[in-house]
BANU-894263 format. One line per field, with one value per residue (C-alpha): residue number from 1; residue in three letters; x, y, z. Coordinates in steps of 0.02 Angstrom, whole numbers, plus 32768, in hexadecimal, padded with zeros to 4 digits. Layout:
seq = NUM:...
type = Ala:...
east = X:...
north = Y:...
up = Z:...
//
This chain:
seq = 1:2:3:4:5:6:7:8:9:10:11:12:13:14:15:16:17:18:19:20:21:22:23:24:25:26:27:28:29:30:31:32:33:34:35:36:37:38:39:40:41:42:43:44:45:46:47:48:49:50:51:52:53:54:55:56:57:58:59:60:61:62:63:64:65:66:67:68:69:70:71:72:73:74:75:76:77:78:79:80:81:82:83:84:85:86:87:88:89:90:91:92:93:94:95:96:97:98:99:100:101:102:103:104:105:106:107:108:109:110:111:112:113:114:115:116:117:118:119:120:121:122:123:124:125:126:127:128:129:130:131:132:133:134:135:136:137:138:139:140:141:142:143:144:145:146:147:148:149:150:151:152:153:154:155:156:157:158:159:160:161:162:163:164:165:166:167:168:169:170:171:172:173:174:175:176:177:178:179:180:181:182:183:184:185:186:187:188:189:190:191:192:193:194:195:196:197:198:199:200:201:202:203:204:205:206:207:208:209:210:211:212:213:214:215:216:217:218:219:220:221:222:223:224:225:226:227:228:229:230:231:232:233:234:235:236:237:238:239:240:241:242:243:244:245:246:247:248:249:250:251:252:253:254:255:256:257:258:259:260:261:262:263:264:265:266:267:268:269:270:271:272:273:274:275:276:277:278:279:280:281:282:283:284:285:286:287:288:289:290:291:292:293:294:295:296:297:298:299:300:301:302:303:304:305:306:307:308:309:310:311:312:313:314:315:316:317:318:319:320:321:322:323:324:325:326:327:328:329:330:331:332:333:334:335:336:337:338:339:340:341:342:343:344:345:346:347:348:349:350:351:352:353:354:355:356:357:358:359:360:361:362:363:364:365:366:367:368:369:370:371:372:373:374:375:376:377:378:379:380:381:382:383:384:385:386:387:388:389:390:391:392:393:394:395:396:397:398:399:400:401:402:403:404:405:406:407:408:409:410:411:412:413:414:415:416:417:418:419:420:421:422:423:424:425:426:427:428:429:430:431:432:433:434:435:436:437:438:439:440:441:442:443:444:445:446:447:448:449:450:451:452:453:454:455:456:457:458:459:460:461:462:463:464:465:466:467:468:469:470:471:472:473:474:475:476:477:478:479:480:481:482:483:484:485
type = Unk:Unk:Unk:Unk:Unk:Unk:Unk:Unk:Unk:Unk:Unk:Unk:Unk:Unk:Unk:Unk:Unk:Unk:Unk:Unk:Unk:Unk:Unk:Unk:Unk:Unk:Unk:Unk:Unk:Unk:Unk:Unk:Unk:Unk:Unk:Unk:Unk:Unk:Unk:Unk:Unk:Unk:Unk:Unk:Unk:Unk:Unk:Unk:Unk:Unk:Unk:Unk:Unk:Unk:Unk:Unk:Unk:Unk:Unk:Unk:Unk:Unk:Unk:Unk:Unk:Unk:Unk:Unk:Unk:Unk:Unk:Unk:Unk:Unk:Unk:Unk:Unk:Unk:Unk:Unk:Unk:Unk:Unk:Unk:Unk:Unk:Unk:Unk:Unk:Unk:Unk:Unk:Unk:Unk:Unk:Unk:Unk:Unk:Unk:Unk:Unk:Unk:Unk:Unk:Unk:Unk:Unk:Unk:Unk:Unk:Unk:Unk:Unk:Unk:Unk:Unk:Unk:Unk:Unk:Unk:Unk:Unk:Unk:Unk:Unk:Unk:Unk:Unk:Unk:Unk:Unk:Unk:Unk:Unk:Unk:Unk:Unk:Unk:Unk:Unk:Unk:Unk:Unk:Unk:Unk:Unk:Unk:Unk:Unk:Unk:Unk:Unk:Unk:Unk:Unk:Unk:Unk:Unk:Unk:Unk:Unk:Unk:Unk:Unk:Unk:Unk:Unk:Unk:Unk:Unk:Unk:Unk:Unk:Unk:Unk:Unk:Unk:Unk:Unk:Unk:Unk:Unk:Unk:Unk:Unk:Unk:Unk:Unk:Unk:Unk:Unk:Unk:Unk:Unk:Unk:Unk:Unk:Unk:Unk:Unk:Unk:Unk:Unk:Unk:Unk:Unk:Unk:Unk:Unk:Unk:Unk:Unk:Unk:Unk:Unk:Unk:Unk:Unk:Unk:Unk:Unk:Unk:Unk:Unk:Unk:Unk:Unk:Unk:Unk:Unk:Unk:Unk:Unk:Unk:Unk:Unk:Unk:Unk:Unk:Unk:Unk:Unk:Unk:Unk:Unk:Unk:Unk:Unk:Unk:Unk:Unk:Unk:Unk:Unk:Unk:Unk:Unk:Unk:Unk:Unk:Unk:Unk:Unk:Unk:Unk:Unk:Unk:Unk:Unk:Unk:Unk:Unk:Unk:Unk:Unk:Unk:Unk:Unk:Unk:Unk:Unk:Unk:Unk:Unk:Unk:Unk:Unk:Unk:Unk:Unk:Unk:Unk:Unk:Unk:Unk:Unk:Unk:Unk:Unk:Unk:Unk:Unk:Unk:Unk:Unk:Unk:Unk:Unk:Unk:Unk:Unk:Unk:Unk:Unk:Unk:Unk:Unk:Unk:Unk:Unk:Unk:Unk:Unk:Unk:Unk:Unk:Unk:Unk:Unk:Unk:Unk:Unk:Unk:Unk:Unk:Unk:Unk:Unk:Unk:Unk:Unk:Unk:Unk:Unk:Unk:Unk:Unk:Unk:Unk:Unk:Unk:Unk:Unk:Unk:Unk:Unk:Unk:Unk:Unk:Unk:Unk:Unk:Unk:Unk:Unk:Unk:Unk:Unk:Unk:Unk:Unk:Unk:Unk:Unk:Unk:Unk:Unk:Unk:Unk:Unk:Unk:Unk:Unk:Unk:Unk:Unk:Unk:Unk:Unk:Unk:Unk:Unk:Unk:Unk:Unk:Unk:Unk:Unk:Unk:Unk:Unk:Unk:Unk:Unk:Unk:Unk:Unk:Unk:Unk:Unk:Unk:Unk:Unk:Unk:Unk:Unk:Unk:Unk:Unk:Unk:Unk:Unk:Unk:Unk:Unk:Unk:Unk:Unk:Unk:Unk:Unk:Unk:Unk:Unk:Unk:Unk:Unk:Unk:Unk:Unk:Unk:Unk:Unk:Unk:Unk:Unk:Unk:Unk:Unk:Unk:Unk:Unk:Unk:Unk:Unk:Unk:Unk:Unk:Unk:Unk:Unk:Unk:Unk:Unk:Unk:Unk:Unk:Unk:Unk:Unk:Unk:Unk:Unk:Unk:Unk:Unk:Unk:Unk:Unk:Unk:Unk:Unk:Unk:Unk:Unk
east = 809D:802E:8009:8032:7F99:8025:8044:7FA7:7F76:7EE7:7EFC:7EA6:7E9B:7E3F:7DA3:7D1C:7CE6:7D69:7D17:7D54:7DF0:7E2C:7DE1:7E60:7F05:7EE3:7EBD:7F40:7FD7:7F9E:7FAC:803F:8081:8096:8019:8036:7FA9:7FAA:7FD6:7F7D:7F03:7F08:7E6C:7DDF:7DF7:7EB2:7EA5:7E1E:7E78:7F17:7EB5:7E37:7DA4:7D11:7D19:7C80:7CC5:7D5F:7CEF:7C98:7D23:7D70:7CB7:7CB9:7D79:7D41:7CBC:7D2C:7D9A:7E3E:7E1E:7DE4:7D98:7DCD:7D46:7DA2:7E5E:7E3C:7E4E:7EC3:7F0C:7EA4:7EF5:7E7F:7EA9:7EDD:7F93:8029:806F:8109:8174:81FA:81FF:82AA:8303:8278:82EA:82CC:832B:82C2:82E6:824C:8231:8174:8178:8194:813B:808B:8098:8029:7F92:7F24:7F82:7FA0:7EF2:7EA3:7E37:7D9D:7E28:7DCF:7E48:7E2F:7DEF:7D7F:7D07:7D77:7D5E:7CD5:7C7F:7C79:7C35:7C66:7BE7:7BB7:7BE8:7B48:7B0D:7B24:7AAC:7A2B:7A49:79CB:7A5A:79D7:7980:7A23:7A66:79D0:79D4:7A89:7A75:79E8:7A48:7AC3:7A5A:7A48:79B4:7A0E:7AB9:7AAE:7A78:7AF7:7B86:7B7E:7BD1:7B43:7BBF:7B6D:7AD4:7A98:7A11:795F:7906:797C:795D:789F:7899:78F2:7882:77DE:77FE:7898:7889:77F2:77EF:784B:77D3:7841:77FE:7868:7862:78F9:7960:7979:79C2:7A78:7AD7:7B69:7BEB:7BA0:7B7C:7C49:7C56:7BB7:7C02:7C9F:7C35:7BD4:7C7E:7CC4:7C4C:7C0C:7CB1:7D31:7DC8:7D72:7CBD:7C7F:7C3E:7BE7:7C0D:7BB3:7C21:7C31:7C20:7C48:7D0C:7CF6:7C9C:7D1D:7DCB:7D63:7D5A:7E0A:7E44:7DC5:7E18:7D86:7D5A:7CFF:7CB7:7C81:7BD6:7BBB:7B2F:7AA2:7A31:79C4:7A4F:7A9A:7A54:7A32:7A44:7AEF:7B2E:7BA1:7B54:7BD4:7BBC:7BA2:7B87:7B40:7B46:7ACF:7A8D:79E5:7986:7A15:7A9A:7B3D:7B80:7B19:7A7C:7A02:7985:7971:78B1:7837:783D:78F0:78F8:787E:78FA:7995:7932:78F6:79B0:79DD:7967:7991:7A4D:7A59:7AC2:7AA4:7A8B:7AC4:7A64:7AB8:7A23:7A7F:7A16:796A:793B:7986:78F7:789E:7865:7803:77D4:7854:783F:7843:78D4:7900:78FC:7850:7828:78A1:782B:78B8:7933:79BF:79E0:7A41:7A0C:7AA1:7A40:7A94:7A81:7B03:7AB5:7A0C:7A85:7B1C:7BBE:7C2B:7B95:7BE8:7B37:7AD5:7A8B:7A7A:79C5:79DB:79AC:79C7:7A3E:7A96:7A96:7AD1:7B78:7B87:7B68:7BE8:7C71:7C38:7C67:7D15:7D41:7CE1:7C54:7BCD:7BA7:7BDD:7B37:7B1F:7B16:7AA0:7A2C:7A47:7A15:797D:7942:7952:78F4:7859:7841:7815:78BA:78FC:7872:784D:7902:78E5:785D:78D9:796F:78FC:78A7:7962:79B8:7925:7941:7A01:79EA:7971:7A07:7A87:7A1C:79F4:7AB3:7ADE:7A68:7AA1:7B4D:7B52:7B94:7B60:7B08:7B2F:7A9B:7A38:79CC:78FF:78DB:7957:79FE:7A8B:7ADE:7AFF:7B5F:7BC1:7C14:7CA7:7CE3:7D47:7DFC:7DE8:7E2D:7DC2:7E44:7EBF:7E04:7DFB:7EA8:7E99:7DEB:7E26:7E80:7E13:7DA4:7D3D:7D4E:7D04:7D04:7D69:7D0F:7D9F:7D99:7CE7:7D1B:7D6E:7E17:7E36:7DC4:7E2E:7D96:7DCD:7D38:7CAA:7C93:7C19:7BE1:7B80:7B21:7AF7:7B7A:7B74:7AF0:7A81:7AC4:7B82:7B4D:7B30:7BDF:7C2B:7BD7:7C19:7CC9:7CC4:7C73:7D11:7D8A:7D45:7D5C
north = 88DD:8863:87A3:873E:86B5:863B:8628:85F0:851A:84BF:8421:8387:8347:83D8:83AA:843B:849C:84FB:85A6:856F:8537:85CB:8634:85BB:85EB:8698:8689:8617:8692:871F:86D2:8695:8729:871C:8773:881A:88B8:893D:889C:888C:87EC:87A0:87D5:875B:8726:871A:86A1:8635:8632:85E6:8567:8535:8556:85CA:8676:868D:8610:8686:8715:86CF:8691:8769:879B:871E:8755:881B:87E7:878E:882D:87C7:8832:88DE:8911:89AC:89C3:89B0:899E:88F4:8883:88AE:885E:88BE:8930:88EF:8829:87C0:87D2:8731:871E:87B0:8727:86D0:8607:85D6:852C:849B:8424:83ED:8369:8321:82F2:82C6:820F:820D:8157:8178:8216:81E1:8110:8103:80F5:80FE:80F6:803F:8014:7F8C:7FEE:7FC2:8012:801B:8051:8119:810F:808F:80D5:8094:7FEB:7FA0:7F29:7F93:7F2E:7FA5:7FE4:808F:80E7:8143:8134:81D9:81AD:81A0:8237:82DF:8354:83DB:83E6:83E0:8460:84C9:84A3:84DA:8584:85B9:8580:85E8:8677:8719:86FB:8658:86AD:86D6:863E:85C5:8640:865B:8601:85A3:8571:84CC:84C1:847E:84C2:84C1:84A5:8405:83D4:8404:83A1:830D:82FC:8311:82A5:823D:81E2:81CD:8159:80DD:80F2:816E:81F8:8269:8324:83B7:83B5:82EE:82FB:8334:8342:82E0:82D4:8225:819A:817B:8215:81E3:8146:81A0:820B:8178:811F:81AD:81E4:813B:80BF:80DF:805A:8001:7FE8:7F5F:7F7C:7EE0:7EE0:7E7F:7DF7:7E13:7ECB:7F79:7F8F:804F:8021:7F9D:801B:80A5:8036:8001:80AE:80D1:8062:7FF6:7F37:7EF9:7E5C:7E25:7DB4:7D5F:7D73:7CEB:7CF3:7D62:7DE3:7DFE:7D6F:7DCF:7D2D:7D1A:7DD1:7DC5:7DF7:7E87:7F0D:7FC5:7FE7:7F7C:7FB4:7F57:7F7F:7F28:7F46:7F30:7ED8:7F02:7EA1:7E10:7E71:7E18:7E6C:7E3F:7DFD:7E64:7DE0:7E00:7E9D:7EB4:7E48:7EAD:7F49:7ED6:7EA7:7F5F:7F91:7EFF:7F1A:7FD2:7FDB:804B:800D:805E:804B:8068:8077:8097:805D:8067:80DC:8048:7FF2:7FD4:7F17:7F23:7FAA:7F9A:7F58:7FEB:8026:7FF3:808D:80A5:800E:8069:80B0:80AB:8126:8098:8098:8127:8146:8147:8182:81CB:820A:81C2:813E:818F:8239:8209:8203:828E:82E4:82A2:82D7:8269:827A:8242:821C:81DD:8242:82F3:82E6:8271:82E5:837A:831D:82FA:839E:83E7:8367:8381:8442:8422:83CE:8419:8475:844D:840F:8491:8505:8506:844F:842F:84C1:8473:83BC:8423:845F:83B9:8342:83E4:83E8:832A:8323:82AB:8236:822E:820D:8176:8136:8137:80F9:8067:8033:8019:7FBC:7F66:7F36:7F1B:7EA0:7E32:7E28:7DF5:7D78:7D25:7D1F:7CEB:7C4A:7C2E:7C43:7BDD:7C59:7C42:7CD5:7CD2:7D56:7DC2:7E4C:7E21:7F09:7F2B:7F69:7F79:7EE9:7E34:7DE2:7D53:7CA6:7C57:7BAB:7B5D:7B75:7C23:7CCE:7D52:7DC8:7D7A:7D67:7E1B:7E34:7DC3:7E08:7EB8:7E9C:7E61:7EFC:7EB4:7EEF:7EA1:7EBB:7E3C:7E0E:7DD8:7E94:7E92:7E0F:7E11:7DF2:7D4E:7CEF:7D06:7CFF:7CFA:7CA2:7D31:7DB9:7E48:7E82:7F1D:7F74:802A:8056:7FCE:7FD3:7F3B:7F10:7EED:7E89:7DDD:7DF0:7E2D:7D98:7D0F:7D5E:7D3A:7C8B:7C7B:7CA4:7C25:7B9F
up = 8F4B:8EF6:8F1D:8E85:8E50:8E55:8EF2:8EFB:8EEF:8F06:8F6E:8F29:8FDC:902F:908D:9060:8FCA:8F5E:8F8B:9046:900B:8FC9:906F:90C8:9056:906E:9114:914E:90D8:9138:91F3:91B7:9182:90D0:90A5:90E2:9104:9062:8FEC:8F5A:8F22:8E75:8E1A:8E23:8D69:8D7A:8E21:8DD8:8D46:8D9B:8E03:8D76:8DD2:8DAE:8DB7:8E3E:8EB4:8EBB:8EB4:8F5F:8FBE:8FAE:8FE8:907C:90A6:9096:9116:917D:9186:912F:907F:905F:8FAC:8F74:8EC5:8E30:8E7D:8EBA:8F5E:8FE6:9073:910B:917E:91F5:91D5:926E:9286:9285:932F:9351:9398:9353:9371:939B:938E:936A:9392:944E:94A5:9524:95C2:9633:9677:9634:964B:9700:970D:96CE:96F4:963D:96A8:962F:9592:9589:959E:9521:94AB:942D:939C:92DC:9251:9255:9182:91AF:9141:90B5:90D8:906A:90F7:91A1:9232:929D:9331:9373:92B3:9268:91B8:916A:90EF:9182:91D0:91B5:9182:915C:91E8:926B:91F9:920E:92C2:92E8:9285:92EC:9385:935D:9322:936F:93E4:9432:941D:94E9:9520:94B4:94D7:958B:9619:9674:96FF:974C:96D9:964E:95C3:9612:9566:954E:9603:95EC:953F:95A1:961B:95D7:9535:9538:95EB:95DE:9546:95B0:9631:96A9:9707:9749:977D:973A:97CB:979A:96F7:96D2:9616:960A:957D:953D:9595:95BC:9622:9696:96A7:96EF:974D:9798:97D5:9807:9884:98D1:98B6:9933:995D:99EF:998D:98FC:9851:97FD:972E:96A9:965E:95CD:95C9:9587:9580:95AB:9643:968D:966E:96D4:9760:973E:978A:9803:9884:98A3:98BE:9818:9815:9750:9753:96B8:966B:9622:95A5:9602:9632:96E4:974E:980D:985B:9836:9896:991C:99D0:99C2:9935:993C:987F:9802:974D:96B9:9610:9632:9599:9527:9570:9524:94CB:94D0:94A2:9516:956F:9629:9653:96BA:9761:975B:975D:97F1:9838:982B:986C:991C:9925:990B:9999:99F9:9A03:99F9:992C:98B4:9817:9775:96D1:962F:95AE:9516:9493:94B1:9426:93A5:93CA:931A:932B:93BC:9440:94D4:9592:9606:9656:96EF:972D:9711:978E:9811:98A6:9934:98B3:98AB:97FA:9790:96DB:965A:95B4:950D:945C:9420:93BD:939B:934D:9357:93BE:938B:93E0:9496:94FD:956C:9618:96C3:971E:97D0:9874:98A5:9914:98A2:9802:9886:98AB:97FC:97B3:9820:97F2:9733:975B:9786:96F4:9664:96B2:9627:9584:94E9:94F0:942C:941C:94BB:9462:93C4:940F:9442:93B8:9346:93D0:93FC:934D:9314:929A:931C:9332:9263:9250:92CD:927A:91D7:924D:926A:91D5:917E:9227:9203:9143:917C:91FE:91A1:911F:9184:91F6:9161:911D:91D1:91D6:9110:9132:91D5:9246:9300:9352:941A:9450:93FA:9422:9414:93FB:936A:939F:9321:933A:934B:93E2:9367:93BC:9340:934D:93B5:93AF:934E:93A9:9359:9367:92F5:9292:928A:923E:91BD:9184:9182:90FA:9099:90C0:915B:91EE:92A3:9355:93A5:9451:94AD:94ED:953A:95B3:9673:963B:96B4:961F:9598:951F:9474:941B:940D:939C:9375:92BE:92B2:922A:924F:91D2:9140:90BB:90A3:8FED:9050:90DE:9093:903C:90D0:9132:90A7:90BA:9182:9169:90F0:915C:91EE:917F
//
């Protein structure tokens, strides 16, 4: 029998070239069994033809199927479906229809469900002025080079070493790369055994809670601080006790005289974006050493700093091994990567390890080679330097359509960052702000969400510009300024 070029259709919607897209309709007929071994392709002209498309885009999407093992050539007969093409499931589905009957509401409580979220409309690309934080510029990224970078990863000489199960550990050259290059730019030394990949900073946060929180001990938060942070703690049964912060961060004066845990983005306090001052720091570690807590450092965005070289991490000051190092690339790549790492003490990253074992035992092995690869070979740090120089050229535009416009900045960062901690007036909830500037194509982060819930703080707001182009952002600020009245 013989496959009819009609049944064929291109869909305007598809997401990839139209060589893949007709790979995928062949592919997807014959898993789902209408396309049947033995059967018989259109010709190449006949196909291209009937979906208006050149003949050679046909012509490589048979070649790529043939190699793939779902066609077969046979010389001057044609294309056929291969004898050797993955076969459709040989079971029959039955009724679709299910009446359920499970109390989920009772089985699972909604935990974790009905937690408050940082939500962003899922095509918020679409929207013409994107505050939005944490979203990377594709226009900034090196395409080229991570492209290069994953197909030698996944290359035959790598193919062992990406493929295999490492069990508890992580990629040496990553770990190697880490140590000698990235910690020590923030003025961290630290040896192998004190370095463990995570799946972004999130999951060492979980990590962190999870193996020094229990119900009987204290965690100190920032107040404000990150959302992500505060629902962890939410289920780890633990005391938390928020500390607002001042203008210089977390004030160590103000810590109760019981706490276990301590957690603080130092250098770049989120969301406020001030950076806590060298005497205070030296005073958190005393207190640390003092009153037997650990302290946990979140250092998210230290590589964003473009405006002026960056105060040392906290960890670097840390002689009595107090302080655990939360570090990621999710802002310096970006996040869909999900990899960061843990520095803090051996036994420390031991216990960790382990736990990170039983729930996903490491990070995918292509994309910590890959990471490798793209940071050994300078694409990384050029990409930076690019990163920079247009955060740079962004910020300067919308501080200057913030002072024209009025708008009142609550704390901003003095190294760079990507963002700008924003105070409305009084009287105005930023989240019914937020609604009303979506649709006219703005979109904000309401701040109401950063904060311990008791406060019911309504009046802040943060406006970001990793992924809005300088030519929007003084018409994007004019629109907010509008909308305050």
């Amino acid at each position: 029998m013989s496959i009819k070029a009609t049944q064929f259709h291109l869909d305007p919607q598809f997401d990839g070239t139209l060589q893949k897209q007709i790979q995928q309709m062949v592919s997807q007929s014959v898993l789902a069994g209408r396309f049947l071994p033995g059967e018989k392709m259109p010709s190449s002209r006949m196909l291209a033809q009937q979906l208006g498309v050149s003949r050679v885009t046909v012509t490589l999407a048979y070649a790529e199927l043939v190699a793939s093992e779902y066609l077969t050539s046979r010389g001057r007969s044609g294309h056929f479906i291969s004898e050797n093409a993955p076969r459709p499931p040989d079971y029959k589905l039955g009724d679709t229809e299910r009446t359920e009957t499970v109390d989920w509401q009772r089985a699972l409580g909604a935990r974790f469900s009905d937690q408050s979220n940082m939500l962003r409309p899922p095509d918020w690309r679409g929207y013409e002025f994107p505050f939005i934080y944490g979203q990377p510029d594709p226009s900034l990224f090196d395409h080229d080079n991570w492209r290069r970078c994953a197909l030698e990863a996944h290359g035959r000489k790598d193919f062992e070493e990406v493929t295999a199960d490492r069990y508890e550990q992580d990629d040496p050259k990553l770990i190697e790369y880490i140590v000698r290059n990235v910690l020590p730019r923030r003025g961290i030394s630290a040896r192998p055994e004190e370095v463990l990949l995570t799946l972004g900073a999130q999951n060492a946060i979980w990590i962190c809670t999870q193996l020094l929180l229990t119900g009987d001990r204290t965690a100190v938060i920032e107040n404000p601080c990150y959302p992500g942070l505060r629902r962890v703690l939410q289920h780890s049964s633990c005391r938390t006790v928020p500390v607002d912060v001042d203008e210089n961060g977390l004030p160590p004066e103000r810590l109760p005289d019981q706490v276990n845990v301590v957690f603080t983005t130092a250098s770049h306090q989120c969301p406020t974006n001030t950076t806590m001052p060298m005497s205070r720091r030296r005073d958190l570690l005393r207190l640390a050493s003092e009153r037997n807590f650990i302290i946990v450092e979140d250092d998210y965005e230290f590589e964003m700093s473009f405006a002026q070289k960056p105060t040392p991490a906290l960890k670097s000051l840390d002689r009595a091994g107090s302080v655990v190092y939360i570090g990621s690339f999710s802002k310096s790549l970006f996040p869909g990567l999900r990899l960061g790492y843990l520095v803090a003490s051996p036994a420390f990253i031991r216990e960790a390890r382990a736990l990170r074992a039983m729930v996903l035992r490491h990070p995918p092995g292509s994309v910590q080679r890959t990471t490798t690869y793209f940071l050994s070979r300078g694409y990384h740090d050029s990409m930076l330097n690019r990163i920079g120089k247009a955060y740079g050229r962004r910020r300067a535009v919308m501080e200057k359509a913030i002072r024209e416009c009025g708008l009142e900045v609550a704390g901003a960062g003095s190294f760079g960052g990507s963002s700008f901690w924003m105070k409305a007036p009084n009287g105005v909830n930023t989240a019914d702000l937020a609604v009303s500037l979506r649709e006219q194509g703005v979109l904000i982060e309401p701040g109401q969400t950063f904060f311990d819930a008791v406060d019911g703080n309504a009046q802040f707001y943060r406006l970001a510009y990793s992924s809005i182009p300088s030519a929007r952002i003084a018409e994007g600020i004019e629109r907010i300024a509008a909308a305050l009245g």
